[in-house]
N, CA, C and O of each residue as an XYZ file, in Angstrom:
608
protein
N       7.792     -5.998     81.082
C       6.750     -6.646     80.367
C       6.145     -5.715     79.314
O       6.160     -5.984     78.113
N       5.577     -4.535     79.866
C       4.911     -3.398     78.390
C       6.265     -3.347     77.544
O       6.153     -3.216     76.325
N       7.526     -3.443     78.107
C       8.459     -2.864     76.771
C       8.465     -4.423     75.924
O       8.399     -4.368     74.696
N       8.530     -5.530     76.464
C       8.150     -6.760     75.741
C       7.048     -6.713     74.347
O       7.055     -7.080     73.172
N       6.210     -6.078     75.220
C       4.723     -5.698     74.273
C       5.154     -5.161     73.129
O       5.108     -5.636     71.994
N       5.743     -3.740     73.650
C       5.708     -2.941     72.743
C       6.818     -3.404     71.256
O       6.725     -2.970     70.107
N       7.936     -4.526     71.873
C       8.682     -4.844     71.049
C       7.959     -5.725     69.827
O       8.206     -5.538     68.636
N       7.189     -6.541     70.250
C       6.342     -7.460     69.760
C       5.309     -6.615     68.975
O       4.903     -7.441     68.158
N       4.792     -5.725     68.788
C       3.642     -5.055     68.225
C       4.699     -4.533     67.087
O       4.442     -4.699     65.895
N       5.938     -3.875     67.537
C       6.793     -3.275     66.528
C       7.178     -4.299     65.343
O       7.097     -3.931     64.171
N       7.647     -5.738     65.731
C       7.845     -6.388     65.206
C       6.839     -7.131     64.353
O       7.188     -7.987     63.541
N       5.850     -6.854     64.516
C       4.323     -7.690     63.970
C       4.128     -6.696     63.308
O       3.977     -7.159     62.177
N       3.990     -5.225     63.215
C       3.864     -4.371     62.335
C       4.881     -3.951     61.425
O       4.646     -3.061     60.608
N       6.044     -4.542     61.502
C       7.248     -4.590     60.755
C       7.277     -5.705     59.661
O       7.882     -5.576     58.597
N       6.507     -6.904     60.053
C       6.536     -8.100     59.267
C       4.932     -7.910     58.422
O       4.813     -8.109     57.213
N       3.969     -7.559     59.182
C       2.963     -6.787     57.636
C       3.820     -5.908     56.980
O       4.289     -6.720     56.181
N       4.252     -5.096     56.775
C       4.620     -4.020     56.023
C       5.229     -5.038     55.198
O       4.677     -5.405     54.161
N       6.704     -5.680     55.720
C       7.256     -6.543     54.882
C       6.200     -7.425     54.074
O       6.079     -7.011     52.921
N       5.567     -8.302     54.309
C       4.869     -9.104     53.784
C       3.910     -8.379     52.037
O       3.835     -8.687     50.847
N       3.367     -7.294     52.994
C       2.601     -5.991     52.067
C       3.541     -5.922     50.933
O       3.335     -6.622     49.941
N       4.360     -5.287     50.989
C       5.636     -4.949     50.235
C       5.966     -5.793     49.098
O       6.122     -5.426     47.933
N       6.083     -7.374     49.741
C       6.313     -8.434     48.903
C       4.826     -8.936     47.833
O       4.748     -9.438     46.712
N       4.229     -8.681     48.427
C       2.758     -8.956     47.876
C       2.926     -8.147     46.263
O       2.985     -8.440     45.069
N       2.956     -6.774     47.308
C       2.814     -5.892     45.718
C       4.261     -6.310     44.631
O       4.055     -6.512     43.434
N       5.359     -6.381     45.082
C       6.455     -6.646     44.140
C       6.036     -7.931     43.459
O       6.058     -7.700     42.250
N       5.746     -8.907     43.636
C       5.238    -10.219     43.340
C       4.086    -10.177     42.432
O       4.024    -11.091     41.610
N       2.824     -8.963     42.425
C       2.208     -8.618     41.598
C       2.556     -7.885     40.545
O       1.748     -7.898     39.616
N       3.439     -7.304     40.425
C       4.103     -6.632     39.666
C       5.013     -7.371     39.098
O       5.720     -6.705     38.342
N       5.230     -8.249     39.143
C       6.465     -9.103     38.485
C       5.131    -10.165     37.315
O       5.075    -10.294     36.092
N       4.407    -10.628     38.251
C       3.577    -11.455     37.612
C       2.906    -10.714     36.507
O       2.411    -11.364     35.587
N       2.839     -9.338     36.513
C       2.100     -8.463     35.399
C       2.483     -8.759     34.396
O       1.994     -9.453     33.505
N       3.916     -7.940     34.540
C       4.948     -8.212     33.831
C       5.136     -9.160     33.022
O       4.894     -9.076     31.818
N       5.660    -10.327     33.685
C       5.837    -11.529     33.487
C       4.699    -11.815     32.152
O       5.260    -12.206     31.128
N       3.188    -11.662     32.062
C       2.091    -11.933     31.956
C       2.031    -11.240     30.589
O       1.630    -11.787     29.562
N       2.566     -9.713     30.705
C       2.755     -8.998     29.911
C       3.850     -9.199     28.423
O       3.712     -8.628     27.342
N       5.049    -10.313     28.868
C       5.965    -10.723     28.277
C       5.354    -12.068     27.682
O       5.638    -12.210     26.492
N       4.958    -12.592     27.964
C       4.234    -13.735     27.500
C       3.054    -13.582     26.635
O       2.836    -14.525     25.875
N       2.022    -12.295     26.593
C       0.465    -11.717     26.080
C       1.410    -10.842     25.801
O       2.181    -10.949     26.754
N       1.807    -10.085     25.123
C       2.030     -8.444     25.360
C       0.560     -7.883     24.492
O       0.628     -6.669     24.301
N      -0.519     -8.413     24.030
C      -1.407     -7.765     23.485
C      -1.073     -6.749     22.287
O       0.078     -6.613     21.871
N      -1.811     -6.277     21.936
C      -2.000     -4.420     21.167
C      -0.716     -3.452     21.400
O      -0.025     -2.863     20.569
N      -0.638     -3.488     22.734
C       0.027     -2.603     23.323
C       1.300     -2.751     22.873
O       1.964     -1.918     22.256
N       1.761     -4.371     23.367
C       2.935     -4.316     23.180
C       3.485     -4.597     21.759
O       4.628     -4.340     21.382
N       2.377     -5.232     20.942
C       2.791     -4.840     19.239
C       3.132     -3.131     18.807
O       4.068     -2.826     18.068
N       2.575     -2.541     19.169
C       2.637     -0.925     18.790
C       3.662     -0.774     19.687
O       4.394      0.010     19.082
N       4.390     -1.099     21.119
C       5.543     -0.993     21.734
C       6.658     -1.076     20.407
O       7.273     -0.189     19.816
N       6.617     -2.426     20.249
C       7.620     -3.367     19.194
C       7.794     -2.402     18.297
O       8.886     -1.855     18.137
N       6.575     -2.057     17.526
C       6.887     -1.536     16.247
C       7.519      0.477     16.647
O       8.121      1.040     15.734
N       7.380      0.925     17.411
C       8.104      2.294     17.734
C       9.360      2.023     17.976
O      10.236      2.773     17.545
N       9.692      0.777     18.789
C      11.416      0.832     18.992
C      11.553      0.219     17.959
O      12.283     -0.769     18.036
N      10.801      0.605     16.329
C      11.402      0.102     14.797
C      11.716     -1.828     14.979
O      12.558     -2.351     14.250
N      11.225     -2.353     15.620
C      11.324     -3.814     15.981
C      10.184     -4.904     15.383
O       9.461     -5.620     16.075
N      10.220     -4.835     13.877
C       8.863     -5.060     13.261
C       8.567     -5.802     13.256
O       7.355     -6.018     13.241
N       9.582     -6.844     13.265
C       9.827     -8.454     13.379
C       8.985     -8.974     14.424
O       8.007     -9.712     14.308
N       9.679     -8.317     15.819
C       8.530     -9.047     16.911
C       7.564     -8.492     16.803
O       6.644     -9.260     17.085
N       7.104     -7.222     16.454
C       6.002     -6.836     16.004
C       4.925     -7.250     15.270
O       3.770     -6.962     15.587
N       5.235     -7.947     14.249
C       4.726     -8.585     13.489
C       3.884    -10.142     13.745
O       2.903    -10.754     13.322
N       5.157    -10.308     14.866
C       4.804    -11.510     15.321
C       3.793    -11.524     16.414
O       2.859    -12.319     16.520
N       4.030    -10.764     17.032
C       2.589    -10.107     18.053
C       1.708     -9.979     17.564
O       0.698    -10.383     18.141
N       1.559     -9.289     16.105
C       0.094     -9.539     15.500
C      -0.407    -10.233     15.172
O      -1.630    -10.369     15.170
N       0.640    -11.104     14.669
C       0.183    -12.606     14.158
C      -0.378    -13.113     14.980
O      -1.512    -13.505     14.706
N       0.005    -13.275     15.972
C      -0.919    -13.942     17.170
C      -2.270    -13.247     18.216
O      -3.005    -13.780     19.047
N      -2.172    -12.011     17.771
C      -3.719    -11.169     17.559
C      -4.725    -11.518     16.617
O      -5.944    -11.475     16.783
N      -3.939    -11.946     15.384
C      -4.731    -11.797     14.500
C      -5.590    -13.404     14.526
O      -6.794    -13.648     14.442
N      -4.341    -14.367     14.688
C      -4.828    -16.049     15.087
C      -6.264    -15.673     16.410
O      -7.371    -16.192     16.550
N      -5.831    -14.987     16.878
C      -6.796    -15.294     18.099
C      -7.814    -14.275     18.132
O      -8.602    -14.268     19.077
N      -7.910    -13.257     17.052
C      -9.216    -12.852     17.533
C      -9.372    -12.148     15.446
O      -9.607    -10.976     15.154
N      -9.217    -12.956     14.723
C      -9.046    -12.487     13.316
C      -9.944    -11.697     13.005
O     -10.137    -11.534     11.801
N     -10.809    -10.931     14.011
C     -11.927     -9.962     13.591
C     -11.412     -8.538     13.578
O     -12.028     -7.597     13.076
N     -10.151     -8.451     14.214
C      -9.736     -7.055     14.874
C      -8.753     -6.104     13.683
O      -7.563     -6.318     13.454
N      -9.331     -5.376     13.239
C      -8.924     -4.316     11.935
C      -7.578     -4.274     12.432
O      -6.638     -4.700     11.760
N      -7.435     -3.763     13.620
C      -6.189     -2.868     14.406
C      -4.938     -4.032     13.997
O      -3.932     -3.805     13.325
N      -5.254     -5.023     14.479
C      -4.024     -5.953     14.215
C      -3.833     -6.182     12.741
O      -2.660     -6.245     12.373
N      -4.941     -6.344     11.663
C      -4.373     -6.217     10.826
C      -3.809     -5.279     10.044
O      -3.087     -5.601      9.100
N      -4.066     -4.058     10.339
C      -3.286     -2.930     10.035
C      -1.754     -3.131     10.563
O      -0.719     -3.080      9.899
N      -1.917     -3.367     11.917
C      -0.374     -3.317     12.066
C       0.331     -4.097     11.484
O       1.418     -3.803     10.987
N      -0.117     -5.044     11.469
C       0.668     -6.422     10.200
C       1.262     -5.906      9.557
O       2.433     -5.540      9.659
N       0.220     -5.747      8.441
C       0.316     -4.653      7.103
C       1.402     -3.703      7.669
O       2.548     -4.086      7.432
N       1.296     -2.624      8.320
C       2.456     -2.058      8.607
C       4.060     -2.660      8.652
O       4.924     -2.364      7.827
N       4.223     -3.485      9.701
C       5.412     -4.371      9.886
C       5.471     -4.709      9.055
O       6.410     -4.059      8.596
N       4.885     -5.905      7.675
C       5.254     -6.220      6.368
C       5.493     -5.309      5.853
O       5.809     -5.689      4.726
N       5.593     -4.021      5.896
C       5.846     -3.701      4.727
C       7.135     -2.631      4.796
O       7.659     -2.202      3.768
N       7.686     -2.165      6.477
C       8.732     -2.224      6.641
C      10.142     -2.927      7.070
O      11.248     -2.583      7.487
N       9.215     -4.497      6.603
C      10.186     -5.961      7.089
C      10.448     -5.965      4.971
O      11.171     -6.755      4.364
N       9.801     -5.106      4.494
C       9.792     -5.516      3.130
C       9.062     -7.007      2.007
O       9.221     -7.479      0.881
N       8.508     -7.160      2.836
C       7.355     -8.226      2.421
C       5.968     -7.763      2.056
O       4.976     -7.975      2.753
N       5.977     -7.059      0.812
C       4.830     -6.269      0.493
C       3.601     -7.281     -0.133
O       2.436     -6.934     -0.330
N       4.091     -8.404     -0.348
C       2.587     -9.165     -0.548
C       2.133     -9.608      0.499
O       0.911     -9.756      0.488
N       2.807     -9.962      1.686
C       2.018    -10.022      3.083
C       1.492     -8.565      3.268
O       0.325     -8.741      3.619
N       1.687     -7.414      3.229
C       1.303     -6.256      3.694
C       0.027     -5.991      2.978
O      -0.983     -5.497      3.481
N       0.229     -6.475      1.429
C      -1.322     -6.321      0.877
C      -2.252     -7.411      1.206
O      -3.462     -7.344      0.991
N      -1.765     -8.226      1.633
C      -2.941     -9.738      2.198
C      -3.853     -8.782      3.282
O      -5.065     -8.569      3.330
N      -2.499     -8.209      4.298
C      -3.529     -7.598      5.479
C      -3.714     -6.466      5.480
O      -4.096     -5.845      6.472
N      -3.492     -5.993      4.418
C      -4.742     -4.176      4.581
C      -5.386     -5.071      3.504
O      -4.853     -4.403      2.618
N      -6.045     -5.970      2.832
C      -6.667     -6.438      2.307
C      -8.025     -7.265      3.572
O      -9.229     -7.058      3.726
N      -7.345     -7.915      4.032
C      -8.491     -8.693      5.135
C      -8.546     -7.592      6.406
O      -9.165     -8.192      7.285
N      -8.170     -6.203      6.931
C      -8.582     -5.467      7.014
C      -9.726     -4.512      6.391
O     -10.609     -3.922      7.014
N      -9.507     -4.512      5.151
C     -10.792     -4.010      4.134
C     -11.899     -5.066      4.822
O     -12.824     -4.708      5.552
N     -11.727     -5.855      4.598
C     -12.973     -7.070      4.886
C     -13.480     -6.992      5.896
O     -14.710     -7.035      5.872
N     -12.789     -6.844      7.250
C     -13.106     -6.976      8.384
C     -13.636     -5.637      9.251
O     -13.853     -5.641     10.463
N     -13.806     -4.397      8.273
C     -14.245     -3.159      8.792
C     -15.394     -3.158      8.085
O     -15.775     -3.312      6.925
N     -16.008     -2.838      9.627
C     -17.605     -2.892      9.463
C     -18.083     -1.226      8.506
O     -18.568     -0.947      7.410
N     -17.746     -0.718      9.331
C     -18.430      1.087      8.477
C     -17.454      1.507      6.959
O     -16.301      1.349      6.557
N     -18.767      2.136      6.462
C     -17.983      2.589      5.244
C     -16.805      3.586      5.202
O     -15.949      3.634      4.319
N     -16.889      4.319      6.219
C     -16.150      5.007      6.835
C     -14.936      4.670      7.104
O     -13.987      5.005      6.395
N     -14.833      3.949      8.191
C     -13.554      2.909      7.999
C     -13.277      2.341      7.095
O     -12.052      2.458      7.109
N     -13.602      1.566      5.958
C     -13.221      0.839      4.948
C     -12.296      2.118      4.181
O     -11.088      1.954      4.012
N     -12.996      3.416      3.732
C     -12.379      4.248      2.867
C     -11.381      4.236      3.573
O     -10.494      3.511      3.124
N     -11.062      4.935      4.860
C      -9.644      5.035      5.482
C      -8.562      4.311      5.387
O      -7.390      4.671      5.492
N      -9.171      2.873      5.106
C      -8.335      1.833      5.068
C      -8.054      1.335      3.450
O      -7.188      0.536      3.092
N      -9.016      2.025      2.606
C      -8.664      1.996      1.201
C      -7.809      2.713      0.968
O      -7.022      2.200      0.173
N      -7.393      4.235      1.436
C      -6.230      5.450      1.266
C      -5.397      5.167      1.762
O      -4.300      5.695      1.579
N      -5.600      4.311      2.497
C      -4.160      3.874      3.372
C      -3.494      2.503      2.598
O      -2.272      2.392      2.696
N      -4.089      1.656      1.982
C      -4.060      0.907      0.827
C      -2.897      1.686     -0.223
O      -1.695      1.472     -0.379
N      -3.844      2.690     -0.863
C      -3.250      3.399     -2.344
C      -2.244      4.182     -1.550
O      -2.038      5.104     -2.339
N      -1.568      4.396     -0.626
C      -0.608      5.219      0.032
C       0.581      4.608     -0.048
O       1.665      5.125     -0.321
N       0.213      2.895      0.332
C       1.113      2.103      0.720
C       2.010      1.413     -1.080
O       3.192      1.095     -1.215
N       1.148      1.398     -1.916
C       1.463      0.904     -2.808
C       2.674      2.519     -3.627
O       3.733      2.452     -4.251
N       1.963      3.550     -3.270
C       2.485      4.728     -3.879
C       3.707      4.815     -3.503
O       4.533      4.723     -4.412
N       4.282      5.035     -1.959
C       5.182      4.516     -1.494
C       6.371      3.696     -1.584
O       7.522      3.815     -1.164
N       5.725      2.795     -2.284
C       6.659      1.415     -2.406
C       6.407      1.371     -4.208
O       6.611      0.215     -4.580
N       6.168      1.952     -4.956
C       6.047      2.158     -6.689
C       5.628      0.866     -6.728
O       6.302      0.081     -7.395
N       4.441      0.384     -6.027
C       4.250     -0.669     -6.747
C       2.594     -0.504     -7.919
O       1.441     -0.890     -7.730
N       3.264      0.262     -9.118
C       2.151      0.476     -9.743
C       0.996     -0.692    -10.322
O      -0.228     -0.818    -10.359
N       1.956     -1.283    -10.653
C       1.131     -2.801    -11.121
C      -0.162     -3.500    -10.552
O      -1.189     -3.987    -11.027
N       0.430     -3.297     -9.208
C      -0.550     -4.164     -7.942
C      -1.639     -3.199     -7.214
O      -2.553     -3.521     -6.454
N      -1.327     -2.158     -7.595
C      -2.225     -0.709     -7.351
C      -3.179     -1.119     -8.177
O      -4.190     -1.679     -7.754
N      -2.911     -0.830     -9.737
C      -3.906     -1.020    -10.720
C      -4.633     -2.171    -10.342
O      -5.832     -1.933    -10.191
N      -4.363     -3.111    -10.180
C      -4.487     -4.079    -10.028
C      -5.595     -3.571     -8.763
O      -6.695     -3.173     -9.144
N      -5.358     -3.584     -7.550
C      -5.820     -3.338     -6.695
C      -7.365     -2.252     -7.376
O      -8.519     -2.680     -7.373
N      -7.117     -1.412     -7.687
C      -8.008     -0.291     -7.879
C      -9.210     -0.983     -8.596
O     -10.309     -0.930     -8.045
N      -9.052     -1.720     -9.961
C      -9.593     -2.162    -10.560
C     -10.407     -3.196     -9.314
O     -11.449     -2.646     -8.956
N     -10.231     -4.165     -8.797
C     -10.748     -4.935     -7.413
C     -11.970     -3.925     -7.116
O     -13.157     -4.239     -7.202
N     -11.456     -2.617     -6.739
C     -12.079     -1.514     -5.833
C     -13.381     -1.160     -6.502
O     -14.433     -0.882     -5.927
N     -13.073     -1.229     -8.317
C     -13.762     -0.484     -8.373
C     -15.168     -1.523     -9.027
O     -16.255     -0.990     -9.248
N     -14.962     -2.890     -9.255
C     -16.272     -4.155     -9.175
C     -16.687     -4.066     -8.051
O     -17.860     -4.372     -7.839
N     -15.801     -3.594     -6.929
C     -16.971     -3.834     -5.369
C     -17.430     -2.731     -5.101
O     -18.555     -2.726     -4.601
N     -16.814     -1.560     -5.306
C     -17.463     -0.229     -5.029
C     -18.398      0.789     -6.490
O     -19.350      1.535     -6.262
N     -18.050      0.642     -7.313
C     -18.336      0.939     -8.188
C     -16.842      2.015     -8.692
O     -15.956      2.097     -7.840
N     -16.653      2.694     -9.882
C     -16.317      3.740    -10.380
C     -16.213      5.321     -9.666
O     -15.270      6.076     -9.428
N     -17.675      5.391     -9.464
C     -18.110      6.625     -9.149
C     -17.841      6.747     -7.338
O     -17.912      7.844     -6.783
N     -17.622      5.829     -6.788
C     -17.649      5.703     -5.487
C     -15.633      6.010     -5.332
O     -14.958      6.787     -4.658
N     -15.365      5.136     -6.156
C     -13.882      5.710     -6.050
C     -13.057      6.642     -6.340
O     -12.154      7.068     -5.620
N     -13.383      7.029     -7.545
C     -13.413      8.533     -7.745
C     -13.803      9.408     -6.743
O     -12.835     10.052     -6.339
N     -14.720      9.651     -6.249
C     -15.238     10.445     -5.053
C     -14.309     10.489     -3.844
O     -14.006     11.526     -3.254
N     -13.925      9.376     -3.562
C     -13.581      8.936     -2.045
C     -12.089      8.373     -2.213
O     -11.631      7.959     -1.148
N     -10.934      8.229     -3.697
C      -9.931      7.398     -3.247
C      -9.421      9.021     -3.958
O     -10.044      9.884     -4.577
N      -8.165      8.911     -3.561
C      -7.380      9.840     -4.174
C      -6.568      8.802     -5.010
O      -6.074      7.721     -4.688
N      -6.590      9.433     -6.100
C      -6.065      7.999     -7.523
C      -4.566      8.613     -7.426
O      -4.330      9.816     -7.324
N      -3.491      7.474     -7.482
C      -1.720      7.604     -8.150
C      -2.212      7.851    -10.049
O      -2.751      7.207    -10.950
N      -1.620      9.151     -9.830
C      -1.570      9.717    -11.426
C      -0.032      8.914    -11.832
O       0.638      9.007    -10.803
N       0.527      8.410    -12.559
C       2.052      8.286    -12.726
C       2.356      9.334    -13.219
O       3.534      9.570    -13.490
């Protein structure tokens, strides 16, 4: 009879463990799972390191649909456009990035990162273009100070 017991306790503490076990694998799948479906931030900046700009892009897009306040996603946009080679999407969103950064601080960062992107890609035209924009909302003297200008 005790070795009965003892078989039965072994076996009841054999089937928690199992059960335990399955619990956590099952949470972990559902993360996952959860994760493949949302991949968030994370998994846009995933996308775009394994050079995958496409889904990258598309991850932001749907950052950007759902929370269009967030600088970060539109930077990355901007990024992915503009190594998917779609440089007027890339200036739309370091453009509504400009907009959507609250400190002046941030805005400049995101203005140099602007004139970087155009320098980059020779797109002088749309620079000027651009600068001139910069310099009715900021003034002259503010850009001068704070942008580093493309000399040709």
């Amino acid at each position: 009879m005790a070795i009965n017991m003892r078989i039965k306790s072994r076996i009841g503490l054999f089937t928690w463990i199992i059960v335990i076990v399955l619990l956590i694998l099952a949470t972990v799948f559902v993360i996952n799972y959860l994760d493949i479906l949302n991949p968030g931030i994370d998994g846009a900046k995933k996308a775009y390191l394994r050079e995958d700009y496409g889904k990258a892009a598309k991850i932001y897009e749907k950052l950007s649909e759902r929370d269009s306040g967030e600088v970060d996603a539109q930077l990355g946009l901007a990024g992915c456009y503009e190594k998917l080679g779609e440089f007027g999407k890339a200036q739309e969103a370091y453009t509504r990035a400009v907009a959507l950064s609250g400190k002046k601080s941030q805005k400049k960062k995101i203005i140099q990162q602007i004139v970087r992107f155009f320098s980059r890609n020779s797109l002088y035209q749309e620079y000027t273009k651009f600068i001139n924009e910069i310099n009715q909302t900021y003034g002259e003297k503010w850009v001068r100070k704070n942008i580093v200008l493309w000399n040709k």
